[in-house]
C-alpha positions in Angstrom: 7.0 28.4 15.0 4.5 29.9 17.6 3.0 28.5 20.4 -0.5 29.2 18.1 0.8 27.6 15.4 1.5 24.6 16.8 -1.4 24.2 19.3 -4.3 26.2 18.2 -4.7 24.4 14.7 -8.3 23.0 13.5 -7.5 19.6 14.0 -7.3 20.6 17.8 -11.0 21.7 17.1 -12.4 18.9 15.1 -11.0 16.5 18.1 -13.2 18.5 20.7 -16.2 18.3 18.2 -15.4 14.2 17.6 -15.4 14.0 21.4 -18.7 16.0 22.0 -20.1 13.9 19.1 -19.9 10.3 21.4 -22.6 12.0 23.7 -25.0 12.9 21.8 -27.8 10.1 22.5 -27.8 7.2 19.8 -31.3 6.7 17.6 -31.3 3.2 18.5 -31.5 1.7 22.3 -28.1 -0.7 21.8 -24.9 -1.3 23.5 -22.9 2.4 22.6 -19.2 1.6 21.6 -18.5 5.7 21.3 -15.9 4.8 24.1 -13.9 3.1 21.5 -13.9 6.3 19.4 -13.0 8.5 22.3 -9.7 6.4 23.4 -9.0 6.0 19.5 -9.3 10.4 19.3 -7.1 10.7 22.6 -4.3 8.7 21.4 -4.5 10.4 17.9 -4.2 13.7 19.4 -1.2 12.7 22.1 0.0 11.8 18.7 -0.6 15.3 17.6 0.7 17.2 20.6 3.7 15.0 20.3 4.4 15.9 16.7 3.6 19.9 17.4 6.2 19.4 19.9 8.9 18.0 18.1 8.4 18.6 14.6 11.1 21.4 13.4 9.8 22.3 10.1 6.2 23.6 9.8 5.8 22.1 6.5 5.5 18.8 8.0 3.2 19.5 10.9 0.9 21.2 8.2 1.2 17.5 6.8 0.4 15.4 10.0 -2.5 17.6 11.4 -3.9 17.9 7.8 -4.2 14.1 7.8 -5.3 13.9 11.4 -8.0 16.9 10.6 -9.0 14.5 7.4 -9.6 11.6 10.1 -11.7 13.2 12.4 -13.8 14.9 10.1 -14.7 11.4 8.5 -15.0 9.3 12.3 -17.6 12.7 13.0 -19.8 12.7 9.9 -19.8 8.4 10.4 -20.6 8.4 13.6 -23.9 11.5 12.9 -24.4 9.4 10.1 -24.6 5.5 11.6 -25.1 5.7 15.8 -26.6 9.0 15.8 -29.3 9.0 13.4 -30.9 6.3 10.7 -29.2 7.9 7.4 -27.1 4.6 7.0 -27.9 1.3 7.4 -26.6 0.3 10.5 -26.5 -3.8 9.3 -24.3 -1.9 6.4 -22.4 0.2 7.6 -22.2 -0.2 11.6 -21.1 2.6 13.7 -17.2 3.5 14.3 -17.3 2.8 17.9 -18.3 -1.3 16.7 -15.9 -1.3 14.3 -12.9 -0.6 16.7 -14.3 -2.9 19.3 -14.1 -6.0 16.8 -10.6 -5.1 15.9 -9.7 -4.4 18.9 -11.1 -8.0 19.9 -10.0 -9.6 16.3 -6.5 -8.3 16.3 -4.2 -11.7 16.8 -6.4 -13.2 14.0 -5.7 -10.3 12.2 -2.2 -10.0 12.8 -2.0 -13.8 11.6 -3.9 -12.9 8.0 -1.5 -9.9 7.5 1.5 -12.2 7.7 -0.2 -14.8 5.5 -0.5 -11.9 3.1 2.6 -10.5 3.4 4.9 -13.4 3.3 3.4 -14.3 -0.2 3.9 -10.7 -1.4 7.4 -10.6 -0.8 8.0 -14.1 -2.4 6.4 -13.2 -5.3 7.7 -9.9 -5.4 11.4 -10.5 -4.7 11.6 -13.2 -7.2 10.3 -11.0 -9.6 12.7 -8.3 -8.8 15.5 -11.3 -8.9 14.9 -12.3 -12.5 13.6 -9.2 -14.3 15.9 -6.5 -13.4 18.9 -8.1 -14.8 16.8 -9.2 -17.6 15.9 -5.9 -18.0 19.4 -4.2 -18.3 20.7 -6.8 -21.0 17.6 -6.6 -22.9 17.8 -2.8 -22.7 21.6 -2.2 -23.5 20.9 -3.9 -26.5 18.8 -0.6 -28.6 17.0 -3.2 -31.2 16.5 -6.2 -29.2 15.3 -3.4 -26.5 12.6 -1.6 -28.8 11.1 -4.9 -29.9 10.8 -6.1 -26.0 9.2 -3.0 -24.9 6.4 -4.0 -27.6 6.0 -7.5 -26.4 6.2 -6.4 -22.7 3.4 -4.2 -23.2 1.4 -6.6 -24.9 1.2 -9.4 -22.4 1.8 -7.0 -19.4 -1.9 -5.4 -20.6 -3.4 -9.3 -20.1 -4.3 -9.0 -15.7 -2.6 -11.7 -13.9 -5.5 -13.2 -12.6 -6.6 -15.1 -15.5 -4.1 -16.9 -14.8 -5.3 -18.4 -11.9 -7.2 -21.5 -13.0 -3.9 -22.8 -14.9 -2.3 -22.4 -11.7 -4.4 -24.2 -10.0 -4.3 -26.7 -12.7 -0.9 -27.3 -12.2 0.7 -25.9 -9.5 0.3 -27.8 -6.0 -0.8 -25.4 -3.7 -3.5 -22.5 -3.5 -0.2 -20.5 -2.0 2.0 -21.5 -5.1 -0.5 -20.1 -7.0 -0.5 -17.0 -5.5 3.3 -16.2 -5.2 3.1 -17.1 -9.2 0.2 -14.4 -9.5 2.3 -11.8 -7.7 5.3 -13.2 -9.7 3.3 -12.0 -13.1 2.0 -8.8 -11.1 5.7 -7.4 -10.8 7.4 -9.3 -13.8 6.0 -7.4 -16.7 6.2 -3.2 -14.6 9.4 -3.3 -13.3 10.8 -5.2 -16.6 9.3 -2.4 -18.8 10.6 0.3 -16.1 14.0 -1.4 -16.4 14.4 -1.4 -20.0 13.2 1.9 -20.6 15.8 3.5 -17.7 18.0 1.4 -19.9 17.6 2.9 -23.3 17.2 6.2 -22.3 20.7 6.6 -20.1 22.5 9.5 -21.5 24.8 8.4 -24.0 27.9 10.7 -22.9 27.7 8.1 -19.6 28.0 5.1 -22.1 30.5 6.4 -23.9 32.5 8.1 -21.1 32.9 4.4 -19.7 33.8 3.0 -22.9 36.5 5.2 -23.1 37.9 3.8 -19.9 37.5 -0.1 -21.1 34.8 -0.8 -18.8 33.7 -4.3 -19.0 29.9 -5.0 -20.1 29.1 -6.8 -16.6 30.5 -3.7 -15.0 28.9 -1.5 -17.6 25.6 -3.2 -16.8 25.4 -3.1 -13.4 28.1 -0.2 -12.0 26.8 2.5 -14.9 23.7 1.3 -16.2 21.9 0.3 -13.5 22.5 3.7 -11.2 21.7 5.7 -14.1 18.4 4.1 -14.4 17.2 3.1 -11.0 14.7 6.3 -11.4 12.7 4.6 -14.2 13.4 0.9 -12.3 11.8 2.6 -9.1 8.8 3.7 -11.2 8.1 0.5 -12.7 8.8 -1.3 -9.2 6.4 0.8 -7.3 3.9 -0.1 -10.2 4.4 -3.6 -9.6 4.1 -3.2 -6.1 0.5 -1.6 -6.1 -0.7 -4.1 -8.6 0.7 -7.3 -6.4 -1.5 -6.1 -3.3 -4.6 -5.4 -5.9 -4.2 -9.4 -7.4 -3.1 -10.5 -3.6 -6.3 -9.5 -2.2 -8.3 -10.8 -5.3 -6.5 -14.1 -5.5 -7.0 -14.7 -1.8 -11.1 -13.9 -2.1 -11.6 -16.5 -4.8 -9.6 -19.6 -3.2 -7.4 -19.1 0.0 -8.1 -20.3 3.5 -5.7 -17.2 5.0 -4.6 -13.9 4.4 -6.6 -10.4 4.0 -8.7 -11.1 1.3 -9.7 -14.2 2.7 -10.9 -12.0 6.1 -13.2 -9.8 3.9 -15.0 -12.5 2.0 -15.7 -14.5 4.7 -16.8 -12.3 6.9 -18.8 -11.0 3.8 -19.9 -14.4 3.0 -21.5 -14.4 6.3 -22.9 -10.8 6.5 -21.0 -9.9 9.3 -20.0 -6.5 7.9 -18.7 -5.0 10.9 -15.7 -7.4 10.1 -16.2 -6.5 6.8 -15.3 -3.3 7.1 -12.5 -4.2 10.0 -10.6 -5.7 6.9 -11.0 -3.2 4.0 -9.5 -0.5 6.6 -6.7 -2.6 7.8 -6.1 -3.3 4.0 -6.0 0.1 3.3 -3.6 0.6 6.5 -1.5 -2.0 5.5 -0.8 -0.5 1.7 0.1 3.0 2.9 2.4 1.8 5.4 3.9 -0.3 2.8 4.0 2.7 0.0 5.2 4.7 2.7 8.1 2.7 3.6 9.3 1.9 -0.2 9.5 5.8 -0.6 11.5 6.0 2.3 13.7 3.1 0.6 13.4 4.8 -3.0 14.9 8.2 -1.8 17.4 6.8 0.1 18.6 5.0 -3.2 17.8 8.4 -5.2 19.5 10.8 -2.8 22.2 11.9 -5.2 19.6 13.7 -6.8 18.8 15.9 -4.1 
């Protein structure tokens, strides 16, 4: 690539505009937090420079800087929109520059609630992953028993977790039980209905091919079956895993004392939506990064399909 390709992009512009933005004079006489937006902008575009730098293919930089250009476009028409004029409510929806300053000053309580939140994922999650999956193949290498489990998967996979909740509470012993049981539901009934169906639709010749060779049925399970059908297990897994962060957050609005959810609707509770906001961004952060690394994971199991 160029030298113009890789510098003298419109994210390169939009950062200049963002920057010019934090001076214009604010409609309201109030402490301005624009420096907040300004150091956020400069590390974003060292980020930038960094990847125009290094990055090899320009498919990828198109990628970065599109995402980047998306950014800055959004922290420009917010900050016009909140510090710069009265076309928001500034009690609603305060001014970019005060919502980094109260992460920025929030961040070890933060850091604390992600944990909370996570830790609970990944019990519920794992244990879900534990159980069903091998349920999953045994169910599915049977065809009959199979079809009529796909029916009754479907039917109480469509009933949301989170009614649920009060007989948890009812008879588990801990608001946090509760919730590793709710993410436990969250991921059962996806990834068992992903499983099965990678199950019964393996290409017979592979079945067969194996039987010809006296291949045991724990080896046929889990050394044919289950590599043959980890594209439909994946499917059903990353399913699960979207869901479990959905029913996380709710669970941990209507009852916790930690986590994400419990971040938002307190500081909702309270009106304090500059917190408010500080959560449903880090929420959002916390997600992609999460998606992004389980794709990373899922084509690294899937690479012999390259």
């Amino acid at each position: 690539m160029t030298a113009k390709k890789r510098f003298l992009r419109a994210v390169n512009f939009l950062f200049i505009v963002l920057i010019a933005v934090q001076f214009l004079p604010n409609s309201e006489l109030k402490e301005d937090n624009g420096i907040y937006v300004i150091w956020f902008s400069l590390i974003a575009e060292a980020a930038v420079i960094l990847v125009s730098l290094i990055s090899k293919k320009e498919q990828g930089l198109n990628l970065f800087s599109d995402i980047i250009s998306f950014l800055y476009a959004l922290l420009i028409l917010w900050t016009i929109a909140s510090a710069k004029s009265d076309i928001l409510d500034k009690a609603l929806f305060p001014p970019p520059g005060d919502v980094f300053r109260q992460f920025i000053e929030d961040i070890s309580k933060i850091l604390l609630n992600i944990g909370s939140s996570l830790a609970i994922i990944v019990q519920g999650y794992l244990l879900a992953l534990v159980i069903e999956i091998p349920l999953g193949l045994f169910l599915g290498y049977s065809v009959r028993l199979g079809n009529a489990a796909t029916y009754i998967s479907k039917f109480l996979g469509s009933i949301p977790p989170i009614v649920y909740i009060p007989y948890g509470i009812a008879l588990l012993p801990t608001f946090r039980s509760v919730s590793v049981f709710v993410i436990f539901l969250a991921s059962f009934w996806p990834v068992l209905s992903g499983t099965m169906s990678g199950v019964l639709n393996v290409d017979k010749r592979v079945i067969d091919s194996a039987r010809v060779l006296n291949v045991g049925k724990f080896s046929m399970l889990f050394s044919v079956i289950l590599p043959a059908s980890l594209s439909e297990i994946f499917v059903g897994c990353n399913q699960g895993l979207s869901v479990s962060f959905i029913l996380l957050t709710s669970a941990e609005m209507i009852g916790a004392n930690s986590g994400m959810g419990y971040y938002v609707k307190n500081y909702s509770d309270f009106g304090d939506y500059t917190r408010t906001i500080v959560g449903l961004l880090v929420i959002g952060i916390v997600v992609v990064i999460i998606s992004f690394l389980f794709n990373k994971l899922q084509r690294f199991f899937l690479r012999y399909k390259r």
